[in-house]
Structure formats: C-alpha cells, structure tokens
N, C-alpha and C positions, 0 to 999 in steps of 0.2 A: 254659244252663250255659256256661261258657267255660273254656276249653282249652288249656294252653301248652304247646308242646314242644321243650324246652331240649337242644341237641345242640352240634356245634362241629366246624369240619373236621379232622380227625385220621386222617386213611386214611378210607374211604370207605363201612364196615361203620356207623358212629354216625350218619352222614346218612340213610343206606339202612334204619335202625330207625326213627329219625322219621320217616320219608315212610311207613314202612308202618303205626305208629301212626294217621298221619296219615288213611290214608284207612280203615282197622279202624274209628276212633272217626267218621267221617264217613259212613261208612255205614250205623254201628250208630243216630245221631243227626245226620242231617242240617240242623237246624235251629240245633244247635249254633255258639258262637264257637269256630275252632278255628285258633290260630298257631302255627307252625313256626320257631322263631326258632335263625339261628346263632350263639352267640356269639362267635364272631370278626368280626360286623359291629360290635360295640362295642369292639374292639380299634383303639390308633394303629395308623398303617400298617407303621411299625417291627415292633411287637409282633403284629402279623397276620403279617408277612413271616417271621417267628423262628419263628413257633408253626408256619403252614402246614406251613414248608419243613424246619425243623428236625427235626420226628421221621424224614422220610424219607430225610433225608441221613442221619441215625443210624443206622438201621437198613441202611441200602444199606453204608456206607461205615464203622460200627464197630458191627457188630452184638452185638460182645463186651461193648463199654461200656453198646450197652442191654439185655442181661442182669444187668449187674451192678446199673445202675440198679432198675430193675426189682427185683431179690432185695432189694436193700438200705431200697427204699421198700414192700415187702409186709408190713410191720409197723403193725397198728393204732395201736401206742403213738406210736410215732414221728411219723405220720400227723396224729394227734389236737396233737400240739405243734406240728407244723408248719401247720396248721390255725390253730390258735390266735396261731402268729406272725403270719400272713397278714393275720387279722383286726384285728388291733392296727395294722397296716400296710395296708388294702387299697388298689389301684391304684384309677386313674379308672375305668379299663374295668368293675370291678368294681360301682363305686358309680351308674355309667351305668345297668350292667343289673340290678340293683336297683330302680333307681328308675322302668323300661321296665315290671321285671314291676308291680313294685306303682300305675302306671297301669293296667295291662291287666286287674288283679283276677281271677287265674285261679280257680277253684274247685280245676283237679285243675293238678300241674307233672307230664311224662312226665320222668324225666331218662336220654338214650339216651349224654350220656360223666359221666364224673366228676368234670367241672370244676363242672355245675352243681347238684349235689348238697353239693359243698362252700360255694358261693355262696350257697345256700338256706340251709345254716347259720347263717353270718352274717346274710343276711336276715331268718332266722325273731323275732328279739325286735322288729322294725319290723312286725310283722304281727299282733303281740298277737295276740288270741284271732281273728284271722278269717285269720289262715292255711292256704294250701291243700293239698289232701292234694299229697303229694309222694311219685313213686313212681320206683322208681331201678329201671331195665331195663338188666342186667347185658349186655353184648355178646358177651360169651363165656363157654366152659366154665366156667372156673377164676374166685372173684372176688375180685382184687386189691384189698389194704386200701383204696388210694384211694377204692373204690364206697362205702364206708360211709360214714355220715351221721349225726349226731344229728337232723337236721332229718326223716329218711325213715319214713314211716308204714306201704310195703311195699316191699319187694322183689319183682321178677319176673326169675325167672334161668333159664339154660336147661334146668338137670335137678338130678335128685336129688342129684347128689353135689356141685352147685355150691352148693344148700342147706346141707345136710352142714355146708361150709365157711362159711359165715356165721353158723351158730345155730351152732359152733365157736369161733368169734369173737366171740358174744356178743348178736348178733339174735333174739328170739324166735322161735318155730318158726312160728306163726301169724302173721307179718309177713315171711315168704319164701314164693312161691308158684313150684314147680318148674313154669313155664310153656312154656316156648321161648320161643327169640328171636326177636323180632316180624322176618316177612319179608312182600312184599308179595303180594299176595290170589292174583296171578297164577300164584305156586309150587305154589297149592291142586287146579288142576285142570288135568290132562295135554292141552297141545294137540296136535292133529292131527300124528302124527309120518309120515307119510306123507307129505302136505304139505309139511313141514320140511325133510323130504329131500330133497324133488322142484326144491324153491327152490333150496339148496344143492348140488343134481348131487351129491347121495349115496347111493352103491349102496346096496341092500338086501340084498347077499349077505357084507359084511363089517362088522365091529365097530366101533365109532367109537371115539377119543379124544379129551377135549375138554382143549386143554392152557391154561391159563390165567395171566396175569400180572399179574390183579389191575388196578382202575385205575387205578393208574399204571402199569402191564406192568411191573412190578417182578420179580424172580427169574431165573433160568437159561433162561429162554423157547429163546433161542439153542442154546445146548448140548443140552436137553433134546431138538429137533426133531433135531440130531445126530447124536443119541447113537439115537434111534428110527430112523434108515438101520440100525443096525445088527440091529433086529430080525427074523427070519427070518416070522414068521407074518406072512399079510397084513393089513392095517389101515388104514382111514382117518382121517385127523385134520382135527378143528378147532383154529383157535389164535385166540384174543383175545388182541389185543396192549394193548386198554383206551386209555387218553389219550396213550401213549407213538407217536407219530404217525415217529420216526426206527424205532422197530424194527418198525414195521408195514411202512415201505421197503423196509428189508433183508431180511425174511422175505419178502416178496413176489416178491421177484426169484431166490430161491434155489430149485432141484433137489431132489425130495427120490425117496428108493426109493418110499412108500406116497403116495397120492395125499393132498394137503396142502390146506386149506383156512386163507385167512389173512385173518382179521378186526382190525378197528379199534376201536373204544370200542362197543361194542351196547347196546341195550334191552331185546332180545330173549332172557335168560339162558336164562331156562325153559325159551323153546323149543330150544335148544341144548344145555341139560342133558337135557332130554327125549331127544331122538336119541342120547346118547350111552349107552356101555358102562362106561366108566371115565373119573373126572374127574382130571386130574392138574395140583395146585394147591400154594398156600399153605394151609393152613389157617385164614384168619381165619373168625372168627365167624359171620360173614350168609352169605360163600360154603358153608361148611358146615353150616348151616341149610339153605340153601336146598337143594344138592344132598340135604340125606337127606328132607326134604322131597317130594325127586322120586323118592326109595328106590336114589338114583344111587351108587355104593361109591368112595372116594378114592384117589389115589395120592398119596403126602405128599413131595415134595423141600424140603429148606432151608427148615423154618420157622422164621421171625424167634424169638430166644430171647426168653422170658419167655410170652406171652398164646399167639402159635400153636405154643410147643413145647406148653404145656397143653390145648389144643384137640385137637394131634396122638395125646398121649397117650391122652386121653377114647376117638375113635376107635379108636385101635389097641385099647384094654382092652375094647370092644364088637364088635370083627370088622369095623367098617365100612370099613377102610382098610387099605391096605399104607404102607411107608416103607421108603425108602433112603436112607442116609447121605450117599451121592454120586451125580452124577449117572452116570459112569461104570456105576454098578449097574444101570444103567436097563433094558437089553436084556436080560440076564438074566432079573432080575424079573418083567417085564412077559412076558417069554414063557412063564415059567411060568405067570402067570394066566390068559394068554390059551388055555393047552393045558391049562385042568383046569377043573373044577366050583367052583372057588374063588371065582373073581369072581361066578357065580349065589349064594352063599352069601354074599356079602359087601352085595353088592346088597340082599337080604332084610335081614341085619343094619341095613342104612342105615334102610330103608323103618319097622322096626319103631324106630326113633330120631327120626324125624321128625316134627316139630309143624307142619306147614300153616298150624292155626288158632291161632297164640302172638298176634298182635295181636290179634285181637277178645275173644281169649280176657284176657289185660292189659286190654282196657278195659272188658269185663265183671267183671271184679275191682276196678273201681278205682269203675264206678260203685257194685257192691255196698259198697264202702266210705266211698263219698260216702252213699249210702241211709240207712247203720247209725248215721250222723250226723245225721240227720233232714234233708238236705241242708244242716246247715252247715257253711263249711269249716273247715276245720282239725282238730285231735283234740287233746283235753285230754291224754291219754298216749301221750307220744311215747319211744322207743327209745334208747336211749342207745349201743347195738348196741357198746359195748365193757364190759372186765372190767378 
C-alpha cells in the first residue's frame, strides 16, 4: 500500500501530526510505501518566504487582524467560493503538487493542514475513479471552515464537540471519527521521572513548572519568568525557549528567586512534561495533546486569537486548565494552585482527556476504510460536507 502525507510549514503542530502519522502507520505496516511531503517544497522561494514567515509575523505583530481574519473566513459558504476561485485560477505550486501526488499513486492521502484538503479537491476529477481515500486530521479543538473538503472521505478530529461542529456544518456523522490528535508514540508511555530529574539537578521536594514558548519561543516567555520572582511558594522551573536561540541568551544569564532551568529547541518534551506539575503555554493543538496525553494540567497566557483561543476554551470547559488574561495575574494565580487540591484535580481532568493512541488509532480507521472498499482506492460516495 502506499501512503501520502500532505502537511505544510505553518507553526510547528501540522509537521509534528505528520511525523507522528508517520511513524503510527509505520509501525502498524512496515512494509508499506509511506511519504511525508511538505508542501512548501513546491512553493517559488517568494511564495515559501510569504507563507513560512507571514503567519508568525501576524500573529506576533497584529494578532487582532488574525482574529478578524480567522472570524471572517470560518464560513463554509464563503470557503466553498473561494475554493472555486482558486481552481479556475490555480498557481504553479499547485499544479506541481498534483502532478507529484498523482506520480506517487497514494492509496490513502493523511491531510495534517488545510491547504492540502482544498488541493485534493481540485485534484479529485484528474483521478477519476482511482482516487485515494483522503482523510483530513483536524489539528485542533475547534474545526475551522477551511478543513472541510468535498474531496474528504473521513474526518479525524480531536473530540466530541469538534464532531458536533462539522456534522453541524454538514459532514455526516459516520465520516467524522472523534479521535485525538495524532502525537507521537513517545507521549504513550511515562519515562523514568527520576532519571529526568537527576539529569536536570531537580529536587524532588518541590513542584516543577514547565514554561514553554512554542518553536519559535514565541509568547511572554520574558515577563512570565518575572513575573514568577514574584511568587512566594517555592518552585522550580523549566523553560524552553524552542528555535528562538537570542532569547535562550537572555534567559540564561538572568537571576531568578526559584531555581530556573533554561533550555533551547529539545526532543525531549515528554520527558519534561513528565517531571512536571503545571505546564504554562500556548495552547496549540499537539502541545495540548500531548500534555493531557501525559495527564499534565495547563496554565493558558495570551493565546493567539481564533484556533488557541478555541483550544483555551475546550480546556477551561473540562477543568484541565487555568487562564489569565495578563501576565501580571500570574503570582497570584499560580499561588493559589499551588496552595490547594486544585491543581491534583486538574491534573486528573487532563489525564481523563488524553488520547495517547489518536495516530494508530487514525490509521486503523483509515485502513478499515480502505478494507470496506475491497482495497480499491477511492469511494464512489463522497461528502459534500456543506448545506
């Protein structure tokens, strides 16, 4: 059988799905053809430079404009026309990768962003009747109009109410499967936290914080470590400062009241989230997978409006997480958790949220759906997943 899976640099959660597709469906079938493609390698360099760097400058530098964006394109109708423009018009990049898959002859396509769900569309009349299942792996809570597809034969998304909102929209119910978001196999089983500690010179008689800045070390990283001098309970911290290699400088060299630990871009999440008591992050999608994953409870500062304010939400309606509006609120907050039974209670909440097994589990669904076809690809009735 052979295997595609279509992702695209976008923040760092849509690459970190495919890799763990990647090796869910490698394990499960090792003899398998199985490709990881990005589409920004079919991109001019222009249009690679725009796409890379553009959403982060967005988000960093007018987060306002990408909420509005965001509101204003969560409209299926809308979606579907602009769809239909594209294809009357598509770029080279487009017709590149097209013509990449339909060399490669997938059986199944993963699709882990939204670009290539819409591409498949176009695709799908060049593929007549040997088209391949095509399964759209949602990367977060909430699923923004973009994800939908006429070309998609399932959905896999991260829980019940992410469902909800697509058979709302018009997906049948038996073509969404509340799975979790595919994270990698590592999140499955607790490493040696003894160990972990012992590497990192961390006591065993206080609570850990693991503060995080995402791969780009994007967010209040700075202020947040600040703003924690001010807390009276004792504590130790972790900080990933991720790719961003100047603020890993600056935190390095700086004083703090609780003994501080300052990391670079790691490997190693799990075992970090492992050690810890409380994760205080963004909320994207794979990082919040993975922590409840580990049954690890959140602290939510500044998440980007549109995709992790709805992430933020999810958790806060389930107990997995606290939020604060500023960072200022941070001492307060946080000493309250740390002085009550809340954060044990929050912790549980996570742990009973967590899907370990979402990629094997997605590619056990996907061969059962390749099966029910008698292994041929494609499916005579496909979705039209709007009203």
């Amino acid at each position: 059988m052979r295997v595609l899976i279509a992702t695209i640099t976008a923040g760092g959660g849509h690459l970190q799905a495919a890799a763990a597709l990647d090796e869910a469906w490698r394990a499960l079938r090792p003899r398998d053809v199985v490709e990881r493609v990005d589409l920004q390698n079919f991109f001019s360099p222009l249009h690679k430079k725009v796409h890379a760097d553009g959403y982060v400058k967005l988000v960093e530098h007018a987060p306002e404009l990408w909420a509005l964006l965001f509101k204003k394109t969560d409209n299926p109708k809308l979606v579907r026309r602009l769809t239909k423009l594209r294809r009357a018009f598509p770029p080279q990049s487009t017709r590149r990768i097209i013509k990449h898959w339909k060399q490669f002859k997938p059986d199944v396509v993963f699709c882990t962003h939204y670009l290539p769900v819409e591409i498949l569309g176009k695709a799908k009349p060049e593929w007549e009747d040997k088209a391949p299942l095509a399964v759209c792996v949602v990367t977060d809570f909430e699923a923004h109009a973009l994800w939908m597809g006429e070309a998609v034969d399932l959905y896999c998304v991260a829980a019940e109410e992410t469902k909800a909102r697509l058979v709302a929209r018009g997906a049948l119910p038996e073509n969404v499967l509340p799975t979790g978001i595919p994270i990698s196999a590592k999140f499955a089983n607790a490493p040696d936290a003894a160990a972990v500690r012992k590497r990192y010179g961390l006591r065993d008689d206080l609570p850990i914080l693991l503060v995080l800045g995402g791969g780009f070390g994007m967010g209040p990283v700075a202020e947040i470590l600040r703003e924690l001098d001010n807390v009276e309970q004792p504590f130790q911290t972790l900080v990933v400062a991720g790719r961003n290699e100047e603020l890993r400088r600056e935190l390095a060299v700086q004083d703090h009241r609780h003994p501080t630990h300052v990391l670079g871009f790691v490997t190693n999440m799990h075992e970090l989230m492992c050690v810890s008591d409380l994760i205080i992050t963004k909320p994207g999608g794979l990082t919040t997978s993975e922590a409840l994953a580990m049954g690890k409870p959140l602290f939510i500062l500044d998440p980007i409006p549109g995709q992790e304010a709805a992430n933020s939400d999810f958790l806060l309606e389930h107990g997995a997480a606290a939020k604060a509006n500023r960072v200022e609120d941070l001492p307060f907050r946080l000493g309250q958790l740390l002085s009550s039974k809340k954060l044990r209670e929050m912790a549980a909440n996570a742990k009973a949220l967590g899907r370990p097994a979402a990629a094997p589990a997605i590619c056990r669904a996907a061969l059962e759906r390749i099966e029910a076809l008698g292994g041929k690809r494609g499916s005579a009735d496909r979705q039209e997943n709007s009203r």
